[in-house]
PDB file of N, CA, C, O and CB in Angstrom:
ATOM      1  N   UNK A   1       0.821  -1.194   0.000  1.00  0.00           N
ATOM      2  CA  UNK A   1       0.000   0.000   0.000  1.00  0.00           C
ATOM      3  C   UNK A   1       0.868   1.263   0.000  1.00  0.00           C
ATOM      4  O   UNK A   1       0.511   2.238  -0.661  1.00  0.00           O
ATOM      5  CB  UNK A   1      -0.936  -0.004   1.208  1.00  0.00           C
ATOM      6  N   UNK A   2       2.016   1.276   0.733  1.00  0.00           N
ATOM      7  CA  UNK A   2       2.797   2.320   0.788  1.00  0.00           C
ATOM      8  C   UNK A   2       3.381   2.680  -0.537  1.00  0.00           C
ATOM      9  O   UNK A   2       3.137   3.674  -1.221  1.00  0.00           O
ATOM     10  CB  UNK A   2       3.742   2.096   1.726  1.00  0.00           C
ATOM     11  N   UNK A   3       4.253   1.623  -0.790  1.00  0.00           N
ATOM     12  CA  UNK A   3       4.413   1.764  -2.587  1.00  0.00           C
ATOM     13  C   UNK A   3       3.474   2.121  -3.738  1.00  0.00           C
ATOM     14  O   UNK A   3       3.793   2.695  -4.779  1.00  0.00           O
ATOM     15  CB  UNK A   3       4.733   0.561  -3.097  1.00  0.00           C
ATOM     16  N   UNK A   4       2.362   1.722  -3.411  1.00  0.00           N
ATOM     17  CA  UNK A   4       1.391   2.376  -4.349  1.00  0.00           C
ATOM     18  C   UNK A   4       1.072   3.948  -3.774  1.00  0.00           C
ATOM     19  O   UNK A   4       0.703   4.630  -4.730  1.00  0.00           O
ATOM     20  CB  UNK A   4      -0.066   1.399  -4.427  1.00  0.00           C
ATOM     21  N   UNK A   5       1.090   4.498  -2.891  1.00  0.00           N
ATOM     22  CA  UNK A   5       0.962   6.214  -2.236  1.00  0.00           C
ATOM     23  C   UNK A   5       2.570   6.445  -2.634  1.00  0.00           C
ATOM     24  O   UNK A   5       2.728   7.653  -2.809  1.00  0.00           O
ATOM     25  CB  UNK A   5       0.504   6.480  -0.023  1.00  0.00           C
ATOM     26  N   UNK A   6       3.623   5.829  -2.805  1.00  0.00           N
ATOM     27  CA  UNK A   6       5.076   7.107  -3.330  1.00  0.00           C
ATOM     28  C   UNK A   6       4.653   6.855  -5.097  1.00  0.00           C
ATOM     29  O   UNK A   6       5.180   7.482  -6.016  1.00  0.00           O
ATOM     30  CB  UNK A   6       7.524   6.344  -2.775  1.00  0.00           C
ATOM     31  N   UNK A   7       3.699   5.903  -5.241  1.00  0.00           N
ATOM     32  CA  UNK A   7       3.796   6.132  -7.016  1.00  0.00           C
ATOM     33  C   UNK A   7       2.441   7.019  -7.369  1.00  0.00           C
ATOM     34  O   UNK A   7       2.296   7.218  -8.575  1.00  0.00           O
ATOM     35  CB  UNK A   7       3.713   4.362  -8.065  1.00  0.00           C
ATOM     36  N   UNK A   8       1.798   7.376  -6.819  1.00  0.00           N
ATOM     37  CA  UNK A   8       1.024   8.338  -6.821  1.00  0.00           C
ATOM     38  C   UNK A   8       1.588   9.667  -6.363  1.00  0.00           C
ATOM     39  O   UNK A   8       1.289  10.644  -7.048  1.00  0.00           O
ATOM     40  CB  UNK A   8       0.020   7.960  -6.154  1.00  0.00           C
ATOM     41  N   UNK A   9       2.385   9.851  -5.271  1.00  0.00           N
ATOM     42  CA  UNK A   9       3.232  11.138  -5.509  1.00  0.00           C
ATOM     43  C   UNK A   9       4.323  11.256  -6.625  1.00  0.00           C
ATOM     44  O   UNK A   9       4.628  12.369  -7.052  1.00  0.00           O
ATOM     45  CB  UNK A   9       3.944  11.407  -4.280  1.00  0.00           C
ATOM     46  N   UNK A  10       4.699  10.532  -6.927  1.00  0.00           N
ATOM     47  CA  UNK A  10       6.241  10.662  -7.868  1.00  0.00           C
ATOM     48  C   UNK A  10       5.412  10.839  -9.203  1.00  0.00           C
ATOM     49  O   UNK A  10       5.900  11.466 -10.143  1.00  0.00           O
ATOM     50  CB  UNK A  10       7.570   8.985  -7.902  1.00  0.00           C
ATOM     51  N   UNK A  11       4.147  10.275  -9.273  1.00  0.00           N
ATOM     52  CA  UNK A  11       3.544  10.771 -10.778  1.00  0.00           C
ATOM     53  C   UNK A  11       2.859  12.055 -10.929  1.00  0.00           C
ATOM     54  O   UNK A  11       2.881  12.837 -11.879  1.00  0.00           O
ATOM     55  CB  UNK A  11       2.490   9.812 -11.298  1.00  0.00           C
ATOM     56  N   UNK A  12       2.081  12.139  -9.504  1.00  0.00           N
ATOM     57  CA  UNK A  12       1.907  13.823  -9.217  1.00  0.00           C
ATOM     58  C   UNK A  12       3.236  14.755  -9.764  1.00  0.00           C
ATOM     59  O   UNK A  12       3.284  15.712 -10.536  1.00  0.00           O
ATOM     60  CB  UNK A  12       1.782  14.108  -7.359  1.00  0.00           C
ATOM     61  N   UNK A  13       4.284  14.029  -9.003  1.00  0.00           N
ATOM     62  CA  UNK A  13       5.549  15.519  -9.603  1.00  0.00           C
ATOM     63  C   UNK A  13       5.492  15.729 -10.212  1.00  0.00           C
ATOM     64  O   UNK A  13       5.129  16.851 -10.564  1.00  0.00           O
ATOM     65  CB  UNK A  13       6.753  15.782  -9.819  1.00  0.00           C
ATOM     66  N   UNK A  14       6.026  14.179 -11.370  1.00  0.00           N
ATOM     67  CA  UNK A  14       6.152  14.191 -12.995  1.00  0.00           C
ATOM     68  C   UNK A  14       5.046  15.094 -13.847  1.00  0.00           C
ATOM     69  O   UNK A  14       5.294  15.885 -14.757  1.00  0.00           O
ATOM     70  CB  UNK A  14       5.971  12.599 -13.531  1.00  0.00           C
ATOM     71  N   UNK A  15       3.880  14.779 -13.339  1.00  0.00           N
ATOM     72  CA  UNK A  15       2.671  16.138 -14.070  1.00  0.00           C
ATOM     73  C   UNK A  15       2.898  17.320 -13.852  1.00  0.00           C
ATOM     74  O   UNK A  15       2.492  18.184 -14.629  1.00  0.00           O
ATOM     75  CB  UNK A  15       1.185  16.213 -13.588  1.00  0.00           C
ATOM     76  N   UNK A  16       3.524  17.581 -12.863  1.00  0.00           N
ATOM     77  CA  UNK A  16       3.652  19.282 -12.273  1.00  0.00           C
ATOM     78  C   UNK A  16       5.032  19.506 -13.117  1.00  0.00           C
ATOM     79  O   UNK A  16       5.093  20.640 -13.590  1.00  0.00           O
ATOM     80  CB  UNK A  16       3.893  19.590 -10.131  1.00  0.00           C
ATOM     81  N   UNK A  17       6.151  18.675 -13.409  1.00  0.00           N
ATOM     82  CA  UNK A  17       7.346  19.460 -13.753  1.00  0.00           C
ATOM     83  C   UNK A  17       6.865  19.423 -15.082  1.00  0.00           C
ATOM     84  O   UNK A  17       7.257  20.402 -15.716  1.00  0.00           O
ATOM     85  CB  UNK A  17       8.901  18.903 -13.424  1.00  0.00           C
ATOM     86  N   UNK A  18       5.894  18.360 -15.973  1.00  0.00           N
ATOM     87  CA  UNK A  18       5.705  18.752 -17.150  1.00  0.00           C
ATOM     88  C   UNK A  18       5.363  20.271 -17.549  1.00  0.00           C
ATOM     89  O   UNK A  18       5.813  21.056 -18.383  1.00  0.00           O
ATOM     90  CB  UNK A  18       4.831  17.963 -17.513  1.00  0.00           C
ATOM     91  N   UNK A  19       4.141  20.333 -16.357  1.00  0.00           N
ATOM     92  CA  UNK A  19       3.251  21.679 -16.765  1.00  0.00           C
ATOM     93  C   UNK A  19       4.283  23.082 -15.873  1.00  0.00           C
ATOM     94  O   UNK A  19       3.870  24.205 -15.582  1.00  0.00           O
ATOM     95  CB  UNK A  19       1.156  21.466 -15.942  1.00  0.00           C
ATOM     96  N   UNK A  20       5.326  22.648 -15.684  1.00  0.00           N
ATOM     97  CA  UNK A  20       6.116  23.815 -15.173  1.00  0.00           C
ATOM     98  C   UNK A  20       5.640  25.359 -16.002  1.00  0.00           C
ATOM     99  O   UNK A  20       5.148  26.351 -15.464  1.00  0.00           O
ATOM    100  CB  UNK A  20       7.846  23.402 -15.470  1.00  0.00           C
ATOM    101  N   UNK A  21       5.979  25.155 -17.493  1.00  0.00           N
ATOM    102  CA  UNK A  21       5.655  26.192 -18.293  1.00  0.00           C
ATOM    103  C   UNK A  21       4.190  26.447 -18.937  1.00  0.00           C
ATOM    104  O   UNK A  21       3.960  27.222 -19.865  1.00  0.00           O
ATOM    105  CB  UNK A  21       6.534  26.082 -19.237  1.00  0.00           C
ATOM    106  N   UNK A  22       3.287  25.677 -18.288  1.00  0.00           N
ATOM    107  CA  UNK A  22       2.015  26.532 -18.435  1.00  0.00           C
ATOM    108  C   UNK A  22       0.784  27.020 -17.527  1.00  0.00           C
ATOM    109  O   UNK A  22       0.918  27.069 -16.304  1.00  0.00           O
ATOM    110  CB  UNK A  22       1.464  25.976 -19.262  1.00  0.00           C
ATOM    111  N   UNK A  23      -0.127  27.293 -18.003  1.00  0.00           N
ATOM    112  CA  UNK A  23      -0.933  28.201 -17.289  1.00  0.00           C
ATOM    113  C   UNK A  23      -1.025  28.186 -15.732  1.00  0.00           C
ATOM    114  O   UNK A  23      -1.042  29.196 -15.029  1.00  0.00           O
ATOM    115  CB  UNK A  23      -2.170  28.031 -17.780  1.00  0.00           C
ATOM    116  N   UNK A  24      -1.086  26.795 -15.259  1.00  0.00           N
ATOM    117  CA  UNK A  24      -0.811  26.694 -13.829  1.00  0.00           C
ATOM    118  C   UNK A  24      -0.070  26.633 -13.180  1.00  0.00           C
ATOM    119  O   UNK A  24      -0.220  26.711 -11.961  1.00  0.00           O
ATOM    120  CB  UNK A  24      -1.068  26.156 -13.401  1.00  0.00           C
ATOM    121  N   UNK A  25       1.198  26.441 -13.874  1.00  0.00           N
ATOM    122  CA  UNK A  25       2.557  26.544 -13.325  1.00  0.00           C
ATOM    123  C   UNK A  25       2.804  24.964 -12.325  1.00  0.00           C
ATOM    124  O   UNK A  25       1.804  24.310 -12.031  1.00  0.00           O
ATOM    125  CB  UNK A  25       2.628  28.170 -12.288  1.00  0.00           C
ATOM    126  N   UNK A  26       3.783  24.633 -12.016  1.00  0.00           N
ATOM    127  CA  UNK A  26       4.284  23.699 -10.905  1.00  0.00           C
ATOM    128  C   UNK A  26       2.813  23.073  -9.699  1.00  0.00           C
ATOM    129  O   UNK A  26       2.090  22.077  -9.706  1.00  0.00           O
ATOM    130  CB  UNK A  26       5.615  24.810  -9.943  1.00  0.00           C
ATOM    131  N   UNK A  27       2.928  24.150  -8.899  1.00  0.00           N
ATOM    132  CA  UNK A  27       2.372  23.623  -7.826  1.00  0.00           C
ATOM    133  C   UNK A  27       0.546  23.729  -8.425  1.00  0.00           C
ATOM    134  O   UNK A  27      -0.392  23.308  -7.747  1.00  0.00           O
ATOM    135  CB  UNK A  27       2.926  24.602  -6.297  1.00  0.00           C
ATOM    136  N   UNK A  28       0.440  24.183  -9.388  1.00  0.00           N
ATOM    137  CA  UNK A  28      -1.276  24.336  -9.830  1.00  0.00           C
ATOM    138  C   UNK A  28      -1.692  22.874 -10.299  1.00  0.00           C
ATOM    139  O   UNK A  28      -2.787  22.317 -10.216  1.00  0.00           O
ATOM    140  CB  UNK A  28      -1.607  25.575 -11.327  1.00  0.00           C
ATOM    141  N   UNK A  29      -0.392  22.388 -10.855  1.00  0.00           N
ATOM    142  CA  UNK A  29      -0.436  20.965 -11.758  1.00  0.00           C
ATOM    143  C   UNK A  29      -0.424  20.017 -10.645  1.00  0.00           C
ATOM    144  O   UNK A  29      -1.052  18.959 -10.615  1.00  0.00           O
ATOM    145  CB  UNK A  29       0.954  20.647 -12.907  1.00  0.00           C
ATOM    146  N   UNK A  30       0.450  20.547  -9.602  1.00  0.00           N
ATOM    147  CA  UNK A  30       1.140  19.508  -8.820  1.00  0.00           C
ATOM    148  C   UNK A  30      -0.518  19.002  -7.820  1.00  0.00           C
ATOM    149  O   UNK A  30      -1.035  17.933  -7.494  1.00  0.00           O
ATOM    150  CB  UNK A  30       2.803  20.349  -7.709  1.00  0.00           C
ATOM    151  N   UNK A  31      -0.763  20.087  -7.689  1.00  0.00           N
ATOM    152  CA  UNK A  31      -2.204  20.053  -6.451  1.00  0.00           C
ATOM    153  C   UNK A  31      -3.392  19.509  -7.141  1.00  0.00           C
ATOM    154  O   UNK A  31      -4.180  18.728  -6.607  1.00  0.00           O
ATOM    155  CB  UNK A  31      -2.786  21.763  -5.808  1.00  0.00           C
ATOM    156  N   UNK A  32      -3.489  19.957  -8.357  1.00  0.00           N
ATOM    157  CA  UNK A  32      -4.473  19.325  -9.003  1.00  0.00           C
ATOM    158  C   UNK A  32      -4.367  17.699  -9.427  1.00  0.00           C
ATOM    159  O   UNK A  32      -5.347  17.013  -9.717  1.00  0.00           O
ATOM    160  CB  UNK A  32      -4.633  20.127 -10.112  1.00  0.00           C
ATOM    161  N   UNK A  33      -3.102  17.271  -9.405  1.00  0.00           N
ATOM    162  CA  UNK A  33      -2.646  15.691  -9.562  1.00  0.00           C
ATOM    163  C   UNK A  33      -3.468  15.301  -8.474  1.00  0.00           C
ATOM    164  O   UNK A  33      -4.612  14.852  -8.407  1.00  0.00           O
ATOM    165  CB  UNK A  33      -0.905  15.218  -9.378  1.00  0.00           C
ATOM    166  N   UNK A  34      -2.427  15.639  -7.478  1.00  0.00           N
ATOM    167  CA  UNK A  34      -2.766  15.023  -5.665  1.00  0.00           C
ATOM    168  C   UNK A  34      -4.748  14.611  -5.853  1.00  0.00           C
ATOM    169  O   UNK A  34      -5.421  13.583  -5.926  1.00  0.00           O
ATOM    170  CB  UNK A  34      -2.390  17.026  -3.905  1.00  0.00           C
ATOM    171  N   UNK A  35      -5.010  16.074  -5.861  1.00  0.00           N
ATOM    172  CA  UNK A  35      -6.714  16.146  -5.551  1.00  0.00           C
ATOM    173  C   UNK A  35      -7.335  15.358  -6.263  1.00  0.00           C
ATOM    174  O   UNK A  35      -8.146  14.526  -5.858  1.00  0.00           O
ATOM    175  CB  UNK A  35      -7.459  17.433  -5.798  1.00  0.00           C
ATOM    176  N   UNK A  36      -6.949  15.588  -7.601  1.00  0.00           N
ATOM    177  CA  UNK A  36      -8.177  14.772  -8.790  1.00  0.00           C
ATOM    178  C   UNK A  36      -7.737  13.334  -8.957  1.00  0.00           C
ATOM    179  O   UNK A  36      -8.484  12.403  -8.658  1.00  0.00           O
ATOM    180  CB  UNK A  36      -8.196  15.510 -10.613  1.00  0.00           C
ATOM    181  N   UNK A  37      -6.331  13.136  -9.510  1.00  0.00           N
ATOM    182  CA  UNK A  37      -5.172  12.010  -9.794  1.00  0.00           C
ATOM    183  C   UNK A  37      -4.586  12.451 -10.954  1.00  0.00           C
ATOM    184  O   UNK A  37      -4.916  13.407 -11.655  1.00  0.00           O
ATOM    185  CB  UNK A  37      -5.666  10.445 -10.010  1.00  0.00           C
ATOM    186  N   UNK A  38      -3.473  11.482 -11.126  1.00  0.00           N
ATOM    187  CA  UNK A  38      -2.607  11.804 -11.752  1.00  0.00           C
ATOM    188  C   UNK A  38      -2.946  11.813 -13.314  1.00  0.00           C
ATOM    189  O   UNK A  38      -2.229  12.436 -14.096  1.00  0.00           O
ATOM    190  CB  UNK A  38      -1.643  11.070 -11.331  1.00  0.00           C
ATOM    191  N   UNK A  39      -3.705  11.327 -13.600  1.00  0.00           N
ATOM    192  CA  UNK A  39      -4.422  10.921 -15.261  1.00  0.00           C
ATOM    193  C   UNK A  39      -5.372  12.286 -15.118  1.00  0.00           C
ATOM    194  O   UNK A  39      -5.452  12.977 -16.134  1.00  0.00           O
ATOM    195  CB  UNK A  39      -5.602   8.973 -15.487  1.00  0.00           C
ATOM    196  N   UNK A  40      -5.558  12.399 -14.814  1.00  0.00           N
ATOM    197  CA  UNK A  40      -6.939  13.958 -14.753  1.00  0.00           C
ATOM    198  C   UNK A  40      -5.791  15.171 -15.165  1.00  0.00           C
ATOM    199  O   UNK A  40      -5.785  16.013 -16.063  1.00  0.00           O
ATOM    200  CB  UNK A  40      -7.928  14.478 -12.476  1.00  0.00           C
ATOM    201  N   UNK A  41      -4.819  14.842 -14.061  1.00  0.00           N
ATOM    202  CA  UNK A  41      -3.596  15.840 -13.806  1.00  0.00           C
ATOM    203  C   UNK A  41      -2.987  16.051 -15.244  1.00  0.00           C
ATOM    204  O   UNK A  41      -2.750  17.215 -15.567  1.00  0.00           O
ATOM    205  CB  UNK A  41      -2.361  15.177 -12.680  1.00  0.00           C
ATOM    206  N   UNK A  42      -2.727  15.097 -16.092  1.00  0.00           N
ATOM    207  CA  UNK A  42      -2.237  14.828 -17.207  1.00  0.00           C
ATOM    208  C   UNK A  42      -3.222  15.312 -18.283  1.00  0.00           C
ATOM    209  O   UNK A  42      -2.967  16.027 -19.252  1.00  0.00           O
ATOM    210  CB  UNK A  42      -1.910  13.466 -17.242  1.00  0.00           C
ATOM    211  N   UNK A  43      -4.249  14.844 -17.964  1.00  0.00           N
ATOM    212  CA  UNK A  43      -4.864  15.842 -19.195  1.00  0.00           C
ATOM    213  C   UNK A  43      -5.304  17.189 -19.105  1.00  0.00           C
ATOM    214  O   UNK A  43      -5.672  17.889 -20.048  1.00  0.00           O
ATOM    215  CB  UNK A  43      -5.994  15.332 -19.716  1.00  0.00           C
ATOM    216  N   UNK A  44      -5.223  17.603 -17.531  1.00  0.00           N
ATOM    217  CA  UNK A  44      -4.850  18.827 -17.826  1.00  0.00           C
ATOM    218  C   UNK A  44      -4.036  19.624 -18.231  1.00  0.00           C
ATOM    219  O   UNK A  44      -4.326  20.749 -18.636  1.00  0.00           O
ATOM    220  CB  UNK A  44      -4.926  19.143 -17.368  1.00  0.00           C
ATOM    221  N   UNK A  45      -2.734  19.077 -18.169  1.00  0.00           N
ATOM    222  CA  UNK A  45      -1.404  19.783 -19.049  1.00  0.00           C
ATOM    223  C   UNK A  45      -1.987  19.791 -20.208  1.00  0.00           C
ATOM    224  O   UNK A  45      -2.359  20.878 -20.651  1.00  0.00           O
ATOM    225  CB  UNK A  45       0.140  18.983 -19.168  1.00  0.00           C
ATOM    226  N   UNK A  46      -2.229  18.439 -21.059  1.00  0.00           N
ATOM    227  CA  UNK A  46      -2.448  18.612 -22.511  1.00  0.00           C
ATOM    228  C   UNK A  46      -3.330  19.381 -22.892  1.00  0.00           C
ATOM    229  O   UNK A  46      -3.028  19.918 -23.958  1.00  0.00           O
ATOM    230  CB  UNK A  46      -2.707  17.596 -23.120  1.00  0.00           C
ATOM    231  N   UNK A  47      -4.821  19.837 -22.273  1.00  0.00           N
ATOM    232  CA  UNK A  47      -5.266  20.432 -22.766  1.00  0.00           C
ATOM    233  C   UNK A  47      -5.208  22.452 -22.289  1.00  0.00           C
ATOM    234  O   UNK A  47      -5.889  23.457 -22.494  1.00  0.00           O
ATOM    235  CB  UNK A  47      -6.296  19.571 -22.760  1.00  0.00           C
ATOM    236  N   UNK A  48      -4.191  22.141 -21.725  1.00  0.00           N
ATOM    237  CA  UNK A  48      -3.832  24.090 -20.866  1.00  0.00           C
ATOM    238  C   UNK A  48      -2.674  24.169 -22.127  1.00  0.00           C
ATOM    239  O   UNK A  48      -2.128  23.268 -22.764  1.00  0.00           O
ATOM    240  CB  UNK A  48      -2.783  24.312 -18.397  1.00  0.00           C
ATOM    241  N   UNK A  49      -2.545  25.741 -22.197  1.00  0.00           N
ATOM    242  CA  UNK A  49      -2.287  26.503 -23.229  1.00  0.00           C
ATOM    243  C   UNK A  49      -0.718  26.664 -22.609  1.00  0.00           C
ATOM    244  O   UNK A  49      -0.677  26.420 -21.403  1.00  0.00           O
ATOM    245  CB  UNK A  49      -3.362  27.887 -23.478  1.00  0.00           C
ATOM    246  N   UNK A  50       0.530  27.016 -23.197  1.00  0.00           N
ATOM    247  CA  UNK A  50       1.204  27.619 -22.538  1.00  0.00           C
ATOM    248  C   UNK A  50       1.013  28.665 -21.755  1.00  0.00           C
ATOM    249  O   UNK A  50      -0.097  29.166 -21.581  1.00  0.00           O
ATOM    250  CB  UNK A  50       1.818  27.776 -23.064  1.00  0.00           C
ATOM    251  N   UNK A  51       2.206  29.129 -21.155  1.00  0.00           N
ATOM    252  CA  UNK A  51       2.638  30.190 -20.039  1.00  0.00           C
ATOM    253  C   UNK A  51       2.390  31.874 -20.473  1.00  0.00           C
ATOM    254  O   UNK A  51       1.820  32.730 -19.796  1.00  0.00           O
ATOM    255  CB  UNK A  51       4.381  29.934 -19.746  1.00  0.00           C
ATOM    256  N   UNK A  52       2.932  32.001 -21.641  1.00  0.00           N
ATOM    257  CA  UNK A  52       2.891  33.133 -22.716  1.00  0.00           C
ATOM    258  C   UNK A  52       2.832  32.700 -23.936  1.00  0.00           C
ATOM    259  O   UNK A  52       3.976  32.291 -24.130  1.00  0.00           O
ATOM    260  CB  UNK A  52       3.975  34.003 -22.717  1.00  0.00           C
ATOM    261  N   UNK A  53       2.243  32.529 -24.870  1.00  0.00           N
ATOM    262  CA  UNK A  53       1.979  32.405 -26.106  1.00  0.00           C
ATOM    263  C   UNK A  53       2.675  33.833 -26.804  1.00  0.00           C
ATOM    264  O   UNK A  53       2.706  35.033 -26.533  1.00  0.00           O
ATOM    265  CB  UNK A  53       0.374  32.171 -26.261  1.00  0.00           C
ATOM    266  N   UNK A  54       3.227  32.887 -27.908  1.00  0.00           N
ATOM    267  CA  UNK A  54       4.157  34.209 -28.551  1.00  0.00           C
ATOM    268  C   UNK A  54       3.670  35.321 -29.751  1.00  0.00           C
ATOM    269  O   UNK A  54       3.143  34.859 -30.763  1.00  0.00           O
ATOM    270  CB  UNK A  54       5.455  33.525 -29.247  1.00  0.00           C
ATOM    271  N   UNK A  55       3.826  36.553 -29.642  1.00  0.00           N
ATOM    272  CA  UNK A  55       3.564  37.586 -30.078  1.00  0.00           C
ATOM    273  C   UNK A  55       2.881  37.230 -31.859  1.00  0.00           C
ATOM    274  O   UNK A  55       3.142  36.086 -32.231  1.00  0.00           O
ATOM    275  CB  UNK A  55       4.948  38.462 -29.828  1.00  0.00           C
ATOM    276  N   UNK A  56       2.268  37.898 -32.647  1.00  0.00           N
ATOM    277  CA  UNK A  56       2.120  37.877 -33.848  1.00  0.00           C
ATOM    278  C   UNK A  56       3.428  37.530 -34.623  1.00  0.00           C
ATOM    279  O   UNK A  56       3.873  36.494 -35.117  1.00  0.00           O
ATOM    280  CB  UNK A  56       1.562  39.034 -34.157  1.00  0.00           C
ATOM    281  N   UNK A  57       3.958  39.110 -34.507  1.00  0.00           N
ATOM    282  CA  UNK A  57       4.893  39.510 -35.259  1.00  0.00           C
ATOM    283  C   UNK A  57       6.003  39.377 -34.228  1.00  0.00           C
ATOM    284  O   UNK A  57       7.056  38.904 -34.656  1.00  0.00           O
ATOM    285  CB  UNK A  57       4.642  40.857 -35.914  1.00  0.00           C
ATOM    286  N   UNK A  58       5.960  39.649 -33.185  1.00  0.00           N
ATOM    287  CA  UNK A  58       7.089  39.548 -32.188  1.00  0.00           C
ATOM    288  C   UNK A  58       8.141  40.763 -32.385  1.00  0.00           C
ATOM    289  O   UNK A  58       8.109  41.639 -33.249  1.00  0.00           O
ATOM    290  CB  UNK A  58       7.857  38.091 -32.376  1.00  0.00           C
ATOM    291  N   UNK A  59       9.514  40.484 -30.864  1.00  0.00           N
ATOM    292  CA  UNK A  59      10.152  42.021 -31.000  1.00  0.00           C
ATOM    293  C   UNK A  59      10.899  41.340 -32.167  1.00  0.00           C
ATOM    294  O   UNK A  59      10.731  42.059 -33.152  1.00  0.00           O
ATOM    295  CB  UNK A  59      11.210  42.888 -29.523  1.00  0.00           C
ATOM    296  N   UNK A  60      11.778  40.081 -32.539  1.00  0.00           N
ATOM    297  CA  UNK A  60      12.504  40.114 -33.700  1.00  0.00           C
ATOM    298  C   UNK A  60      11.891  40.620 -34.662  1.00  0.00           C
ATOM    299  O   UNK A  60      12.645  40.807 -35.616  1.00  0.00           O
ATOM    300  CB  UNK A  60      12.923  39.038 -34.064  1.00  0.00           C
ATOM    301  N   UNK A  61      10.852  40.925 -34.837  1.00  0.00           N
ATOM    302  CA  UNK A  61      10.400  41.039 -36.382  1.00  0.00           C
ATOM    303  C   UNK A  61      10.425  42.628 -36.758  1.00  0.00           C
ATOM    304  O   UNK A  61      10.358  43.092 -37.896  1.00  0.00           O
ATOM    305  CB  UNK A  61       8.724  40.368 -36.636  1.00  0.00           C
ATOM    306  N   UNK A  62      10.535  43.329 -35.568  1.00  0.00           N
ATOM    307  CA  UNK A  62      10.480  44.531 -35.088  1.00  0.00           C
ATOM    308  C   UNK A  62      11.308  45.025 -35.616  1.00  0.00           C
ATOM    309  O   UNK A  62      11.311  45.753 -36.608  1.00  0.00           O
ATOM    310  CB  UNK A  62      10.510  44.732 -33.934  1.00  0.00           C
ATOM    311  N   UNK A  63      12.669  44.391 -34.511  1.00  0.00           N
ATOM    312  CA  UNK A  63      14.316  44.996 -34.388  1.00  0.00           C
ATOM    313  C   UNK A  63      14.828  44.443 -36.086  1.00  0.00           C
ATOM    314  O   UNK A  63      15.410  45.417 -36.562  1.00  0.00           O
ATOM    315  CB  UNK A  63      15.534  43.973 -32.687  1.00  0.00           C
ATOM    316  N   UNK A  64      14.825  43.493 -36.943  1.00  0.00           N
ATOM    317  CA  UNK A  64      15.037  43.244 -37.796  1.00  0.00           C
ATOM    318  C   UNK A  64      14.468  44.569 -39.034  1.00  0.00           C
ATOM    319  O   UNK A  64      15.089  45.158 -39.919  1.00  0.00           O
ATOM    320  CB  UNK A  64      14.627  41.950 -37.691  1.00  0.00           C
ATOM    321  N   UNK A  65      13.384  44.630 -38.687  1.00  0.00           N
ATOM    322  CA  UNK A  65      12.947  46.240 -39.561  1.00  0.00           C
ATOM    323  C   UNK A  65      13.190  47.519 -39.435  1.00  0.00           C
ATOM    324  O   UNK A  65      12.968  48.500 -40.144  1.00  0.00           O
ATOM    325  CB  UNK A  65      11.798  46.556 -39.572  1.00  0.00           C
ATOM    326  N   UNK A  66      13.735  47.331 -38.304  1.00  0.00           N
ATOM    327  CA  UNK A  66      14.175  48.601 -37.590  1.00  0.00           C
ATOM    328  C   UNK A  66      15.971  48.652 -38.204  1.00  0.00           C
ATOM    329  O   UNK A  66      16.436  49.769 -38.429  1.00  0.00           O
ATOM    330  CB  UNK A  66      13.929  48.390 -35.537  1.00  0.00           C
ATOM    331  N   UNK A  67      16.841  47.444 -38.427  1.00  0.00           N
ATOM    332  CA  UNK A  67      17.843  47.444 -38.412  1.00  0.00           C
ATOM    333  C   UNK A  67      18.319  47.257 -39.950  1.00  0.00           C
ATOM    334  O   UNK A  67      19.431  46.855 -40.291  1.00  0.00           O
ATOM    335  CB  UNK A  67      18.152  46.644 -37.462  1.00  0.00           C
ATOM    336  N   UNK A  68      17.365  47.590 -40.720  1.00  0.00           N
ATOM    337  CA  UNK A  68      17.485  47.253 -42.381  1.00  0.00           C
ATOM    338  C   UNK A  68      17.195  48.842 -42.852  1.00  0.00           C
ATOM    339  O   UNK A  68      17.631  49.228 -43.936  1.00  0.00           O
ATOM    340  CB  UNK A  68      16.080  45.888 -43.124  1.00  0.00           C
ATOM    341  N   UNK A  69      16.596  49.547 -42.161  1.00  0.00           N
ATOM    342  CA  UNK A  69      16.368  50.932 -42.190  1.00  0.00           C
ATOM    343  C   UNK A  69      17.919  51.777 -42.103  1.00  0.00           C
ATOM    344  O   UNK A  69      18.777  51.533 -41.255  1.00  0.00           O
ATOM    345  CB  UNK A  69      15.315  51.277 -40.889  1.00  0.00           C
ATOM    346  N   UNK A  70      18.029  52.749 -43.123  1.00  0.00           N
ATOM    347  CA  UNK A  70      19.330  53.598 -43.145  1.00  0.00           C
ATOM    348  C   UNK A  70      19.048  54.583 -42.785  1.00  0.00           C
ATOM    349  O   UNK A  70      18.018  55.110 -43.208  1.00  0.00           O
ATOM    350  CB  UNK A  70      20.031  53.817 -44.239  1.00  0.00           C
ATOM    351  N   UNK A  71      20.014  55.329 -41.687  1.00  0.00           N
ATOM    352  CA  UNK A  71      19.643  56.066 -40.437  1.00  0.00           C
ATOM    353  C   UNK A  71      19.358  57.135 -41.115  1.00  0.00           C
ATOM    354  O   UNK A  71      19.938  57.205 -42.198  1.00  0.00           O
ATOM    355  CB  UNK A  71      20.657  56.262 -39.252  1.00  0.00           C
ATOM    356  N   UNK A  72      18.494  58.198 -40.785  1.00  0.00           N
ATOM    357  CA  UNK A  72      18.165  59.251 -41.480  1.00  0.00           C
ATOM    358  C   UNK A  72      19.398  60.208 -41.120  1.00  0.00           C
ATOM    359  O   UNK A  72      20.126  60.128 -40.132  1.00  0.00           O
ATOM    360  CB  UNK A  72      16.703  59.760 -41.128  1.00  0.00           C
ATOM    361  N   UNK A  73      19.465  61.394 -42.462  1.00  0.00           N
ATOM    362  CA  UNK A  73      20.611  62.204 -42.229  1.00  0.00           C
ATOM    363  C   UNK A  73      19.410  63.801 -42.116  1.00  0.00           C
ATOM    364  O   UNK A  73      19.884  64.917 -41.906  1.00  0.00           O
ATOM    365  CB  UNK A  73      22.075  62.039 -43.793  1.00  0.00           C
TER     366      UNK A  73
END
């Protein structure tokens, strides 16, 4: 019985360090494992969005237009 409660925490982690980089971060993933289980926990990573989703155009696309431009005299 004990071995089956450290493989229910050690798979809790494993869900939380997956979802490190999204919406819930570490301990959002990690608590929601514990509470719901670890398969619930898991599809909540897959279906949460990342942390920041990246810009349209973004700053490279910016600084690259900015740096093709000849400085005005």
């Amino acid at each position: 019985m004990i071995k089956l409660g450290i493989l229910y925490f050690v798979l809790a982690l494993l869900i939380a360090w997956l979802g490190r980089n999204r919406k819930l971060g570490f301990w959002g993933y990690f608590f929601a494992s514990l509470l719901l289980s670890p398969p619930i926990g898991a599809l909540l990573v897959l279906v949460s969005g990342p942390l920041n989703p990246p810009a349209a155009a973004g700053r490279d696309a910016r600084y690259r237009d900015s740096a093709q431009r000849e400085p005005s005299r």
